[in-house]
C-alpha positions in Angstrom: 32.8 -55.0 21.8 32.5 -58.3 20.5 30.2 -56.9 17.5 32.4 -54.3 16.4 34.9 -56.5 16.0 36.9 -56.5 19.4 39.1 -59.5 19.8 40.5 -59.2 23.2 40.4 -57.5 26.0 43.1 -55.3 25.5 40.5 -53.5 23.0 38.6 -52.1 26.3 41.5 -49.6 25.9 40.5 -48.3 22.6 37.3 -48.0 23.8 38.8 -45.7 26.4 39.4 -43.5 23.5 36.6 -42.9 22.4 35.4 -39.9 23.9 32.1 -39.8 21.8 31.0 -43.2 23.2 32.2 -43.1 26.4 29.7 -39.8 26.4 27.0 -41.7 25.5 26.9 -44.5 27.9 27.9 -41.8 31.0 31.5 -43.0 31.8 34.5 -40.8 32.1 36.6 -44.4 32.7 36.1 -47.7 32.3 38.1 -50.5 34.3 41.8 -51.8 32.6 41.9 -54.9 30.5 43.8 -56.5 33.6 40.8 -55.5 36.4 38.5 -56.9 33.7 40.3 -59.8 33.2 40.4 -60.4 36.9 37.1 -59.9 37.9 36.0 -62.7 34.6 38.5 -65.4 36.0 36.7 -65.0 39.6 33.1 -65.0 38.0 33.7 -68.4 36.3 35.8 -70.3 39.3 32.7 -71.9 41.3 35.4 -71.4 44.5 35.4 -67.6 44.5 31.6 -67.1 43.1 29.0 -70.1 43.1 27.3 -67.8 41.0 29.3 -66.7 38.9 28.4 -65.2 35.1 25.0 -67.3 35.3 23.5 -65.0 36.9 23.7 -62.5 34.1 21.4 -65.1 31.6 18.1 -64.0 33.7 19.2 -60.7 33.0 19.6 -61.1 29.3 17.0 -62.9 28.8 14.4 -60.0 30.7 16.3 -57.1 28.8 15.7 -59.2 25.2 11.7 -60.1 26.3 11.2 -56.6 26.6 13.4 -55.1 24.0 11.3 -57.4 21.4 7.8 -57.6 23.1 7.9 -53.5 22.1 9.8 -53.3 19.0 6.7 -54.4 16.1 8.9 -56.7 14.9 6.3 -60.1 14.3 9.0 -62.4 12.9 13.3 -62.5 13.1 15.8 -64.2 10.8 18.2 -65.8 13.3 21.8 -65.1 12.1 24.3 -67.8 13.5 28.0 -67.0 13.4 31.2 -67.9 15.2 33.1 -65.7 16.5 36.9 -65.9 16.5 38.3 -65.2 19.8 42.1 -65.3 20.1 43.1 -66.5 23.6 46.6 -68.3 25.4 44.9 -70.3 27.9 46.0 -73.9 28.1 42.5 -75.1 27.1 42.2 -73.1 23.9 42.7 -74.8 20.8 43.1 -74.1 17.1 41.0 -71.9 15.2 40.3 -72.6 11.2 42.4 -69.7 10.6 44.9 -71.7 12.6 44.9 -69.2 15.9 45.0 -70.6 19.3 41.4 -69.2 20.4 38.0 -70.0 20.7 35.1 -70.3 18.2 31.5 -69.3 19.8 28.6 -69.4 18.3 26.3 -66.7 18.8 22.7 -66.3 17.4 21.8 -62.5 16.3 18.3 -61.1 15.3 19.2 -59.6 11.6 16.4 -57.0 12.6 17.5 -55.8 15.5 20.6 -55.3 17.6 19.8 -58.6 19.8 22.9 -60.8 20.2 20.6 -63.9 21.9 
């Protein structure tokens, strides 16, 4: 969502919409922004999951090993950009477009579709 320029979670319902794409991945439904929003806020609280989100790095990090090890690619260009992402949590703070959000950086392959 985030590269085609989803902002918040709310956006999960366009997706919805978008009978095409939910074809393609094999939904019929995808979980409301709320449910979504839930299930985040318990991954991330160390009292409900010691786990948490950090288990997905492994998985991110096997899925882009083997996505590159077969794609003939020999070198990347690293793209770095931050992301705007609105948000209303007490810890967010001003954006440069002066939005109460957050500014990640995230590194993207030009050559491929690899958000690292």
């Amino acid at each position: 969502m985030l590269q085609a320029g989803g902002q918040t979670l709310e956006d999960l319902r366009e997706l919805q919409r978008e009978g095409a794409l939910m074809r393609l991945v094999g939904r019929e439904e995808i979980p409301d922004p709320d449910t979504v929003g839930d299930w985040l806020r318990r991954m991330v609280d160390p009292q409900t999951d010691p786990a948490g989100l950090h288990g997905l790095g492994p998985v991110r990090d096997l899925f882009n090993q083997r996505l590159l090890r077969h794609d003939g690619i020999t070198e990347y260009t690293l793209d770095a950009d931050a992301m705007q992402i609105e948000a209303e949590k007490r810890e967010a703070t001003g954006t440069y477009q002066g939005v109460k959000g957050y500014m990640p950086l995230l590194g993207f392959l030009f050559e491929t579709p690899v958000c690292l």
